[in-house]
N, C-alpha and C positions, 0 to 999 in steps of 0.2 A: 508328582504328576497331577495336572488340574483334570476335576470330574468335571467331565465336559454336558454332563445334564446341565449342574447347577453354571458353569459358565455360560452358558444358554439364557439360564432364569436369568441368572444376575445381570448377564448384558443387555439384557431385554429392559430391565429395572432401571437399569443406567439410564438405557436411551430416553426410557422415560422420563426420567428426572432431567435430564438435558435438556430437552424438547421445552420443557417446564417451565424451566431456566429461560427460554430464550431460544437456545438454540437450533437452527432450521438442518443442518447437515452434521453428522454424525458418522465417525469409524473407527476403525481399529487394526493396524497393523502391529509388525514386532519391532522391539526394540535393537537388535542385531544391524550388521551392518550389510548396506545396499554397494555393490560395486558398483553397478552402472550410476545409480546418485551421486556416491564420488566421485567417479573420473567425470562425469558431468563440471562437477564443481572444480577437481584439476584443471579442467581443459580451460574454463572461463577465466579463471585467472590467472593462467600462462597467457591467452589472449593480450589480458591487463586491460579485461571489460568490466572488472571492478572499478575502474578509474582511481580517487583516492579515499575511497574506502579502506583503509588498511587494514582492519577489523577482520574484515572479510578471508582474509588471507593468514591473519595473524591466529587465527583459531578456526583454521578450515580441519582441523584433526575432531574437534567437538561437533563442528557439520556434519560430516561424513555421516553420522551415525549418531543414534540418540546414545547409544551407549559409551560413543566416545565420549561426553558432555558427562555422564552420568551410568560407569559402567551395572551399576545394580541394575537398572530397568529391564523391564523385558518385554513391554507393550509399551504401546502409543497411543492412548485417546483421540482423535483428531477431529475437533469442534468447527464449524462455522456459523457466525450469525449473519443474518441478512441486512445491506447497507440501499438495496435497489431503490434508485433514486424513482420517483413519482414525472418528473420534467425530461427532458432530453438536456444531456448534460454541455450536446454542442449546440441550444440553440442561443449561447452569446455569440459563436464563432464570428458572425457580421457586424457586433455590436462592438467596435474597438474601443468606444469610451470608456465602456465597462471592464471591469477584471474578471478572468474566468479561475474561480476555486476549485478544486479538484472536489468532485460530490462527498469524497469520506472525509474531507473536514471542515465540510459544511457544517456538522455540528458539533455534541460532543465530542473531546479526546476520548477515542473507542478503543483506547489502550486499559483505561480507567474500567468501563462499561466491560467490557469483556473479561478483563481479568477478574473483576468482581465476581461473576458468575460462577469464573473458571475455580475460583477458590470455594462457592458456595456447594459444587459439584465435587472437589473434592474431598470437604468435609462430610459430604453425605456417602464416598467412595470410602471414607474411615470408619464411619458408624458403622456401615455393613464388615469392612474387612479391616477389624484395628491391628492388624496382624501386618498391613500392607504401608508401603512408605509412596510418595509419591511428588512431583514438582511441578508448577504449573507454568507454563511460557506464552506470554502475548507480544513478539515482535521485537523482545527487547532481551535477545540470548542467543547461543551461537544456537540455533535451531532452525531448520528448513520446513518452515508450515507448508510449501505448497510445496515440494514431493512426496512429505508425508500423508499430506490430504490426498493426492493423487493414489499412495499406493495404500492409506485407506477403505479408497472407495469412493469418497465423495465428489470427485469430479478428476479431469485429467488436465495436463498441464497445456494449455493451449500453444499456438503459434507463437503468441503474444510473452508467451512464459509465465502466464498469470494463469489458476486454477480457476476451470471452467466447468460449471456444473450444470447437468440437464435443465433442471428444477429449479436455480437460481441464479443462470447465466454468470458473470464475470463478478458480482457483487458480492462477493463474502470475508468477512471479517474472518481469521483464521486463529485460532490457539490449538495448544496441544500439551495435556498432561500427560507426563512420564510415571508410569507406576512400577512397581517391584510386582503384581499381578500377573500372571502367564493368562492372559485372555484372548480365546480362539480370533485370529485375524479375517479382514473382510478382505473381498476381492478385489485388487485394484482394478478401476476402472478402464474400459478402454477408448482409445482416444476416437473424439470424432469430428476430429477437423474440418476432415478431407479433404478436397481439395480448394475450400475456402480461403483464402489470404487475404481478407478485408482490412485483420488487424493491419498487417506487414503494408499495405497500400498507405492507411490512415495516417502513419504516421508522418508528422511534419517534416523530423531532424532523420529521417533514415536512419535511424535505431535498430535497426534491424537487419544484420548483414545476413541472417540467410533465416528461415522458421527455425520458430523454439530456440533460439539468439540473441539475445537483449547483450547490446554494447551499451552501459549506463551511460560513459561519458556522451556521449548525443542525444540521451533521453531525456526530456525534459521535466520529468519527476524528479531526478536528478539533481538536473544541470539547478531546479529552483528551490530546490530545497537539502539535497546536500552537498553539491559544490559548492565551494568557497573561493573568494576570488572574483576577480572578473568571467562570465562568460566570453570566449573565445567570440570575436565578431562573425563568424562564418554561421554562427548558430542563432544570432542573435534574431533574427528575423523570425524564423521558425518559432520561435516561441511565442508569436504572436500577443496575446493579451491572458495567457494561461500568468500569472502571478504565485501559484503555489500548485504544483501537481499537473497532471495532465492527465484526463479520462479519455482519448480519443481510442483510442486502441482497443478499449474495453468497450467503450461505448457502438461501435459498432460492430461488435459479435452479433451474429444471428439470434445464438441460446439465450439474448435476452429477454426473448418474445416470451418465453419460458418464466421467466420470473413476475412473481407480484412486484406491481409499481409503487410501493412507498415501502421506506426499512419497514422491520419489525419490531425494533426497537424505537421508543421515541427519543433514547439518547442522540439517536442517528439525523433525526429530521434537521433537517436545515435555520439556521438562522438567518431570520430574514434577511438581516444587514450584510450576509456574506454569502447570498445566491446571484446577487448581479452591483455587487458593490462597483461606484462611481472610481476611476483614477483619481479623478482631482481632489477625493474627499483621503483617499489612503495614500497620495504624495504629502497631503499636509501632516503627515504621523509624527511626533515629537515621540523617544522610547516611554513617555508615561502614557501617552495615548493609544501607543500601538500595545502596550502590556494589558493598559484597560479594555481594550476593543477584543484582545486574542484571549483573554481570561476564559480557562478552562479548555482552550481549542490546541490542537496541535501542532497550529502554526504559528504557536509562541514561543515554539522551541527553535525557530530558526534566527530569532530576534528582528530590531528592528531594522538594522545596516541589510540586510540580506534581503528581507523584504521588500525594503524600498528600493533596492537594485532590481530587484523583477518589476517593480510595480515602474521602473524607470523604462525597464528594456519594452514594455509594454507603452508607455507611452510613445517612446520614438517608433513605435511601430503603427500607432494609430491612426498617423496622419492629422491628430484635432489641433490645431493648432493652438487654442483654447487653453491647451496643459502649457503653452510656452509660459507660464510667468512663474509658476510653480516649478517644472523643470530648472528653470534659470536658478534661481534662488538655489537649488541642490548644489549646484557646481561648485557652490565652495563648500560643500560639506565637510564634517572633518575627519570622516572615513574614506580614504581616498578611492576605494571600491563605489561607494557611493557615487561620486565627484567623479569619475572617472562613466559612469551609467549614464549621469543625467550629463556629461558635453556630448557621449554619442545620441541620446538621445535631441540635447537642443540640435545638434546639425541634421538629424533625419527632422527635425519639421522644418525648421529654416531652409530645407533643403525643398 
């Protein structure tokens, strides 16, 4: 049985070292299993609104439950750091020459930045309690950071499906150490949408078949960064000049008004060359240019074939006619996904 004084002290201690850290949002639930989380997670992917994700599904029993993943645990730490961009994230929307980046990879890989921390806080979680074992997750494990953030404390799962917090609106970078520690759980948050649906309007591709429903295949976070293939032409428009990510959804939540306007971190700040980058300078990408330009970002995980497919469907969307000589030249690329981007793109301006 945990002495719930010192759980008290200690978590207090934590937070502090968290905060320290970095960290702007902080809580703690149990490691035990959530039904209503999982059938959450059954039902989306009976839909087959994971699209092809297969991951998703393939290890939805370690979802469910931080203890499926790792039956020792018995708490959940659950971190956010703040990414709040300083600009308004749509005001390229009328700028079609331009490429719009999603604000969180505008800088740093915040996979690198976060999990740093996450390991600097667990190590100081060992000095106090070497007695405890413990795992850390940033984004890349069968882990569900935003309903565990939700039932936390630190904010609740908006319309949108992204975790919305008073104090830091839609912008939070999300980890969560798993410990063998029985540490008194926070309250989950309650939701306060209301009757608000601004995300559900925002959206370009109607991604959204009803609140708190994210169908990914029409999402354009997605559709640019982990579908493979051609995008379906129905969608193709909709994506407008978004080339990696899409912030629309987030971007107009209310509880932004709520958050400080630049990260907290400086890993987070934007790189100039990728807050309003030119098409015709990222249609020219050969893969040693596009490896040198995305060095250390995490839109070099998607390569360059894939890139340039967005950075195409964005051109035939822009109307400049300007990209024709640069589009032409792609058609014979020798990624046929490519080659296959820039002919719909040359007939939308030729057109």
């Amino acid at each position: 049985m945990v002495n719930t004084a010192q759980t008290f002290d200690f978590v207090s201690e934590l937070q502090a070292e968290a905060v320290r850290l970095g960290f702007v949002a902080f809580g703690i639930t149990k490691a035990d299993e959530d039904p209503l989380r999982r059938d959450r997670l059954e039902q989306w992917l009976e839909a087959g609104h994971h699209g092809s994700m297969g991951w998703m599904e393939d290890r939805k029993q370690e979802r469910g439950a931080a203890q499926g993943l790792w039956p020792q645990a018995k708490s959940v730490i659950a971190l956010g750091m703040s990414y709040a961009p300083a600009n308004d994230p749509l005001s390229l929307e009328n700028h079609s020459e331009r490429a719009r980046i999603s604000v969180y990879a505008q800088g740093k890989d915040y996979h690198d930045t976060v999990k740093k921390r996450l390991k600097a806080l667990a190590r100081w979680i060992i000095a106090q309690h070497p007695e405890s074992e413990l795992k850390v997750f940033v984004d890349t494990a069968p882990v569900m950071e935003k309903p565990l953030g939700a039932a936390a404390g630190l904010g609740w799962q908006g319309k949108h499906t992204n975790l919305v917090s008073r104090q830091h609106g839609s912008w939070l970078f999300l980890g969560a150490i798993y410990t063998t520690l029985e540490l008194a759980p926070h309250e989950p948050h309650p939701d306060r949408c209301g009757s608000c649906n601004a995300c559900q309007t925002a959206c370009p591709t109607d991604a959204f078949p009803a609140p708190y429903q994210l169908d990914a295949r029409r999402c354009i976070s997605y559709l640019t960064i982990e579908h493979k293939g051609p995008v379906d032409e129905a969608l193709r428009e909709g994506i407008g000049n978004r080339i990696y990510g899409c912030d629309d959804c987030l971007a107009v939540c209310p509880w932004n008004k709520f958050a400080e306007t630049a990260a907290k971190h400086k890993d987070f700040l934007p790189r100039a060359e990728l807050t309003a980058p030119k098409l015709s300078h990222l249609l020219a990408l050969d893969d040693q240019g596009f490896r040198a330009l995305f060095s250390g970002s995490p839109i070099k995980r998607i390569g360059r074939n894939r890139f340039i497919r967005n950075c195409l469907y964005a051109a035939g969307n822009s109307g400049d006619k300007g990209l024709r000589g640069c589009v032409a030249e792609l058609t014979s690329d020798p990624d046929p996904v490519v080659a296959d981007a820039a002919s719909w793109a040359l007939a939308r301006l030729d057109a």
